[in-house]
ZAVEX-264493 format. One record per residue (C-alpha): residue in three letters; x, y, z. Coordinates in steps of 0.25 Angstrom, whole numbers, plus 2048, in hexadecimal, padded with zeros to 3 digits. Example, Ala and Ser with C-alpha at 12.3 -4.5 7.8 and 13.67 -1.06 7.14 Angstrom:
BEGIN
+-----+------+-------+-----+
| res | east | north |  up |
+-----+------+-------+-----+
| ala |  831 |   7EE | 81F |
| ser |  837 |   7FC | 81D |
+-----+------+-------+-----+
This chain:
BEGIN
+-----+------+-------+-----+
| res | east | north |  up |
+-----+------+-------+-----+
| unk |  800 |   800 | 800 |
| unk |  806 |   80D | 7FD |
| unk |  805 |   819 | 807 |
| unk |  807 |   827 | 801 |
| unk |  80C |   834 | 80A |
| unk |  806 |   842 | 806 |
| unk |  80D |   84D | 80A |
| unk |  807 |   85A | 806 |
| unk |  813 |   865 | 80A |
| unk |  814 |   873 | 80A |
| unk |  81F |   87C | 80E |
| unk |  822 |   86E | 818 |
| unk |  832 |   86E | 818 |
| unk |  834 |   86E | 826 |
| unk |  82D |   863 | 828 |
| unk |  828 |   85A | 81A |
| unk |  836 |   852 | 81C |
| unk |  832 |   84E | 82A |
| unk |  823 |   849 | 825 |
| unk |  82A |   841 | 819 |
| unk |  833 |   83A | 822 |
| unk |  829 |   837 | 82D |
| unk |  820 |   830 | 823 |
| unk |  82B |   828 | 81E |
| unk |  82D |   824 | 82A |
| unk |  820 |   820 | 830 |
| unk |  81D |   81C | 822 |
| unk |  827 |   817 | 819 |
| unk |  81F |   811 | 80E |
| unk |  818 |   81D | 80B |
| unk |  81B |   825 | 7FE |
| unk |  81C |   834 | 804 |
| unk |  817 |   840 | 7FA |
| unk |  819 |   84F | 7FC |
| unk |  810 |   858 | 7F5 |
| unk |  818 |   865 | 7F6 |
| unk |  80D |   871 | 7F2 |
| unk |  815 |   87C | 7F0 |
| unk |  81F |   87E | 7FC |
| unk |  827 |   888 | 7FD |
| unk |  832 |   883 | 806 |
| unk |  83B |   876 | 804 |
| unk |  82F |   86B | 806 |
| unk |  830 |   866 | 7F8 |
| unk |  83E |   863 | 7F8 |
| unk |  83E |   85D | 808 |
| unk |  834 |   853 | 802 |
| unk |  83D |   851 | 7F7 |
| unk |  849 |   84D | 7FE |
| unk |  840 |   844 | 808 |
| unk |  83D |   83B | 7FB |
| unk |  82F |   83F | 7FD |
| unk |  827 |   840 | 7EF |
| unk |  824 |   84D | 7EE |
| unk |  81A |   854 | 7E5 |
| unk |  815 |   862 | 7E4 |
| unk |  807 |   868 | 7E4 |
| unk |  807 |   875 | 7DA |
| unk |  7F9 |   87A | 7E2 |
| unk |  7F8 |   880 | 7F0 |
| unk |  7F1 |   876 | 7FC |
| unk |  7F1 |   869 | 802 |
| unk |  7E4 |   866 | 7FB |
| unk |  7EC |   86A | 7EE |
| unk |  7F7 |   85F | 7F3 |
| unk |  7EE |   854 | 7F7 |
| unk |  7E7 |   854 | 7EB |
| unk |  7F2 |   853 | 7E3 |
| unk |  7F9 |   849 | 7ED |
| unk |  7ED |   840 | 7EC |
| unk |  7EB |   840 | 7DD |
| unk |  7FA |   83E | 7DA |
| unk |  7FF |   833 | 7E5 |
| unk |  7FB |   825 | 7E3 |
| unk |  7FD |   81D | 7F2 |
| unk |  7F1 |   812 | 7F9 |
| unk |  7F2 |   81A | 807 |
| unk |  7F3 |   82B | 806 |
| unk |  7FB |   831 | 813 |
| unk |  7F9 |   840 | 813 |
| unk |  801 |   848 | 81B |
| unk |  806 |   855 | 81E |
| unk |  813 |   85B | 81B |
| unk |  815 |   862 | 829 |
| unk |  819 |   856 | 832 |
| unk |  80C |   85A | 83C |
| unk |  807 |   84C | 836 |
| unk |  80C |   83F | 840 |
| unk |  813 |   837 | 835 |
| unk |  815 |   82A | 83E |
| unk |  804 |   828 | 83C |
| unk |  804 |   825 | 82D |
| unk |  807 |   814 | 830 |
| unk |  7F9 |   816 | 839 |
| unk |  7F2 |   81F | 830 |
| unk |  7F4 |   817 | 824 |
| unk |  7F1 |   80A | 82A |
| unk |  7E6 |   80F | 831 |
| unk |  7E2 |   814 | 823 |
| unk |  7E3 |   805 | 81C |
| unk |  7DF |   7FD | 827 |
| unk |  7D0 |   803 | 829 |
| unk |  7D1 |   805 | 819 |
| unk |  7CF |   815 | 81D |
| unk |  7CE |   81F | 80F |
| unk |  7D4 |   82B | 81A |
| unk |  7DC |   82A | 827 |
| unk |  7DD |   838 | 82D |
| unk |  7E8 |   83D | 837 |
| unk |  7DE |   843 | 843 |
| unk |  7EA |   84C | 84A |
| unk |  7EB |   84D | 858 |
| unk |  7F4 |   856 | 85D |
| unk |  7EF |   865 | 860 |
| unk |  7FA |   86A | 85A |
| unk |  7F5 |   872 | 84E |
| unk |  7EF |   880 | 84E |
| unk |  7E3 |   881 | 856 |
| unk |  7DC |   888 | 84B |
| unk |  7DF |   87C | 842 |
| unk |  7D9 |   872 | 84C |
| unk |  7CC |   87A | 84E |
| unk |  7CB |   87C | 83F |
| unk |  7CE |   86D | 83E |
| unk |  7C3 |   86B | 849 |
| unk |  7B9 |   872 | 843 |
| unk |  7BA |   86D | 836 |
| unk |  7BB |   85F | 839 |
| unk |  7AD |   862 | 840 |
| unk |  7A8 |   868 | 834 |
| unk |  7AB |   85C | 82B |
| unk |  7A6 |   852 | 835 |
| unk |  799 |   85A | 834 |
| unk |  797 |   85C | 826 |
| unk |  79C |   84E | 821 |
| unk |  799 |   844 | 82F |
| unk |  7A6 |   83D | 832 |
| unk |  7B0 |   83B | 83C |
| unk |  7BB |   843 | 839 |
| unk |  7C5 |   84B | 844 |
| unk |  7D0 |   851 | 83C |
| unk |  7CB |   857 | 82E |
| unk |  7D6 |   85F | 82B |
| unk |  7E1 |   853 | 82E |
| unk |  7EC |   854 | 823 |
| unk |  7F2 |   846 | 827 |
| unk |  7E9 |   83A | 821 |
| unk |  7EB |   82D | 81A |
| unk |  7E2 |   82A | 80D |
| unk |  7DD |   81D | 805 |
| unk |  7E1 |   81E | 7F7 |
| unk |  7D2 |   81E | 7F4 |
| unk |  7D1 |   82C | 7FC |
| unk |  7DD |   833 | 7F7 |
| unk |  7D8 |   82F | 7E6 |
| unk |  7C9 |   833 | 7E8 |
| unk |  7CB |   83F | 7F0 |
| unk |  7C8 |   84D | 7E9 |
| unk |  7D1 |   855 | 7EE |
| unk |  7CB |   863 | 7EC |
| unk |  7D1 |   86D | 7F8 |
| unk |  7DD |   874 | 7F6 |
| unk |  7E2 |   877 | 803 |
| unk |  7E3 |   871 | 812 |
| unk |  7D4 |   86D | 810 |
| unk |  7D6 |   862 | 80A |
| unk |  7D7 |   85B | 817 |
| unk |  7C8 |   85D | 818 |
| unk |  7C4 |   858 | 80B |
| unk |  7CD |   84D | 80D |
| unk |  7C4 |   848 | 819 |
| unk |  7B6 |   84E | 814 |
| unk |  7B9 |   847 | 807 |
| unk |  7BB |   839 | 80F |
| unk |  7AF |   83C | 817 |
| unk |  7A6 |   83E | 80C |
| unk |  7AC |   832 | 804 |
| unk |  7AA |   829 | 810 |
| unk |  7B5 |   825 | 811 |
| unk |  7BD |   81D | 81C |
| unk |  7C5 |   825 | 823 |
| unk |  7CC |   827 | 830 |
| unk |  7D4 |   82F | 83A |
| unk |  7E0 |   82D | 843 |
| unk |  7E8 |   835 | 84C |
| unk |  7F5 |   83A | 84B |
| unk |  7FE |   845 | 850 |
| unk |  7FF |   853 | 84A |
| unk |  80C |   858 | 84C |
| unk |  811 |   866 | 84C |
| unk |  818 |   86D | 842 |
| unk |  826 |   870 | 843 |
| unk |  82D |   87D | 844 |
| unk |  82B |   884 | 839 |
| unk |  81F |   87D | 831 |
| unk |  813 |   884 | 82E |
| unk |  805 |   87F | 82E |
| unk |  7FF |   884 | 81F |
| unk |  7F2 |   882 | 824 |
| unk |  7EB |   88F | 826 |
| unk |  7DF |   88C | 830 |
| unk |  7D5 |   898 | 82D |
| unk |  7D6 |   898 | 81D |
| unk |  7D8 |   888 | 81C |
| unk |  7CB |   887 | 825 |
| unk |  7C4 |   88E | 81E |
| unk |  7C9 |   886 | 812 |
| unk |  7C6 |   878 | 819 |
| unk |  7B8 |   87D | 81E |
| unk |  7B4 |   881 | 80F |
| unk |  7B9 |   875 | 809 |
| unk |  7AF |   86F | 814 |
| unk |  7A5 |   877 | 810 |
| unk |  7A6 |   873 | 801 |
| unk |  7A7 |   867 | 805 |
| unk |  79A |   866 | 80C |
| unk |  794 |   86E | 800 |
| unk |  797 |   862 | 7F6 |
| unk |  797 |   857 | 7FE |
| unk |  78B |   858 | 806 |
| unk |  784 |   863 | 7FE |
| unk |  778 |   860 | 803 |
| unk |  77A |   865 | 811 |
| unk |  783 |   870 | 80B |
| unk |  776 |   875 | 802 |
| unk |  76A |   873 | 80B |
| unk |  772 |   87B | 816 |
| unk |  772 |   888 | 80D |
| unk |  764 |   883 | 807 |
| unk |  760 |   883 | 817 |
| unk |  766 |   890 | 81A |
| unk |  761 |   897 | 80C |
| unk |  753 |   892 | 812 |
| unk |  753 |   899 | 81D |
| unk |  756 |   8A6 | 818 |
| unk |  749 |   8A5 | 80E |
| unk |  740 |   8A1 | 819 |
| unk |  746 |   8AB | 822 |
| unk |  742 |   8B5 | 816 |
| unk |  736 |   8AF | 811 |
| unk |  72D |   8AA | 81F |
| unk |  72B |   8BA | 820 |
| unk |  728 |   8BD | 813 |
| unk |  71E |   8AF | 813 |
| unk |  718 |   8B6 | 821 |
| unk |  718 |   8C4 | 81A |
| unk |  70F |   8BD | 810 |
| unk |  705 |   8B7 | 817 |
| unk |  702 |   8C2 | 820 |
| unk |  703 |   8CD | 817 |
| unk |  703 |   8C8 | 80A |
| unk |  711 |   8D2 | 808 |
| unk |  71D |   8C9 | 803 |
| unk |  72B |   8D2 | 802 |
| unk |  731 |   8CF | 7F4 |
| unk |  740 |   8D0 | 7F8 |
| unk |  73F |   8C6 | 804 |
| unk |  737 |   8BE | 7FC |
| unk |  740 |   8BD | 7F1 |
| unk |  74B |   8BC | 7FA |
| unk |  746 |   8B0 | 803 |
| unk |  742 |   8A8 | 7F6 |
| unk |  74E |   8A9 | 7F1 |
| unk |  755 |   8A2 | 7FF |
| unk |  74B |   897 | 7FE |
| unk |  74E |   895 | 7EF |
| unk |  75D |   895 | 7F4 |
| unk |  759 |   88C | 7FD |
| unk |  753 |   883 | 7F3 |
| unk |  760 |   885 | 7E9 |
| unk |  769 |   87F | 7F5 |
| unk |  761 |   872 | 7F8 |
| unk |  761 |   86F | 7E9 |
| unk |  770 |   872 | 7E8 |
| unk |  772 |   867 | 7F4 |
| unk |  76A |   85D | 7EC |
| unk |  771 |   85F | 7E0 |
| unk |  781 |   860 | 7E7 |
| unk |  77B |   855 | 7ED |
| unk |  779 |   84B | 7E2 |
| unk |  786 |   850 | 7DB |
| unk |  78D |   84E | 7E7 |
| unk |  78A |   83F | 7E7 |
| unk |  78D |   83E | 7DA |
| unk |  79B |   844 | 7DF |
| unk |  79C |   83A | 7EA |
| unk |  799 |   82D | 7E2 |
| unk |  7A3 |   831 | 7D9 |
| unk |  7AE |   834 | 7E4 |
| unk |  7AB |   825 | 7E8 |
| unk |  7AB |   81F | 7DD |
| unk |  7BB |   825 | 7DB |
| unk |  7BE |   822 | 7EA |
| unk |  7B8 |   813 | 7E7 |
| unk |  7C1 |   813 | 7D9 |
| unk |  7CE |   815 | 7E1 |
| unk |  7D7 |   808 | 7E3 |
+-----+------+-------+-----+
């Protein structure tokens, strides 16, 4: 069985020799690819001379590189990890075993050291929250960059975000496909003197909680559309109950709040349509997402 390392590596010099080596070490049959996207400083050559294989990514973000990591390596078990060294290399022999022993599609890394920002945890929190409402499973770390993939996942998976998101549709992409998945511990170490974090935990929040969003828009549109339809419905009976009451006691109807509370009901009536319609297309969508995941050997 081959086993594939992914190494997406930004600006990583001070520490990408350290992740190469420790996967080597814990892991030794493991093929180790770093995806250099657009570094600055000496990453690509540090990989280089680590005898890792090292490709670059022409377009900015992780989700740029983990698309084009996916599409281009060819492995039977998919280890993505970080180029910082915050990931504990010495658990990829139990995540990988855990991931073909309980034939698992996704094994992700739950971290449990406190040790990152506390407006990266909270975020991470509140997000994870988020998906296990909208999508129903039991996930504790959505934005987890350390996971362990099936060669079934990694060749059916879209890949549309672009930045540090992709994390989430990683997971929302596995919960909507129903696949088997799974979660393990392991530490999160801190970075070493020098190292930057390149995750920005306003604007890339706002990014994940978007993606969310759209997400919830095409793969549950139904809830998505008759929410707004609901919300539209109240405004045209907030509008037209008076003008109704007006009417009936008077025999006065104003045309303006007339035209105006019509026009929220006929809104109303646009959105539940669009939700059966997304709806049907969205199965469509979702048979055809199986049908590749089934077709994968």
């Amino acid at each position: 069985m081959k086993v594939s390392a992914i190494i997406p590596c930004y600006n990583e010099d001070i520490t990408i020799k350290q992740v190469i080596e420790d996967i080597r070490k814990y892991s030794p049959e493991c093929d180790i690819y770093v995806f250099d996207n657009n570094s600055t400083d000496n990453s690509y050559n540090i990989a280089k001379q680590s005898n890792a294989i090292v490709k670059k990514v022409m377009y900015q973000g992780k989700g740029e590189v983990v698309r084009q990591a996916f599409s281009i390596v060819d492995s039977d078990v998919y280890i993505l990890i970080d180029g910082d060294n915050e990931c504990d290399a010495s658990a990829i022999p139990r995540l990988v075993n855990y991931l073909i022993d309980n034939d698992l599609d996704m094994v992700t890394v739950v971290r449990k050291s406190g040790k990152y920002r506390k407006g990266h945890s909270l975020g991470n929190k509140m997000l994870t929250s988020f998906a296990k409402f909208l999508f129903g499973n039991n996930v504790n770390d959505i934005l987890s960059g350390y996971r362990v993939f099936s060669k079934k996942f990694v060749k059916s998976f879209p890949a549309f975000s672009k930045g540090f998101e992709i994390e989430a549709e990683l997971t929302i992409f596995a919960m909507q496909m129903r696949m088997p998945i799974g979660e393990m511990e392991a530490e999160y170490k801190s970075r070493p003197e020098g190292s930057f974090s390149k995750l920005h935990t306003f604007r890339d929040g706002f990014r994940i909680l978007g993606l969310m969003i759209y997400l919830l828009m095409t793969e549950k549109p139904i809830m998505f559309w008759w929410i707004i339809a609901f919300i539209f419905a109240l405004f045209g009976f907030y509008y037209g109950i008076p003008i109704i009451y007006s009417f009936v006691t008077i025999g006065f109807v104003p045309i303006a709040t007339s035209v105006l509370a019509t026009g929220f009901v006929l809104l109303s009536g646009i959105c539940i349509i669009t939700g059966l319609i997304m709806n049907a297309i969205g199965r469509v969508i979702s048979e055809n997402r199986r049908f590749k995941y089934n077709s994968v050997k």
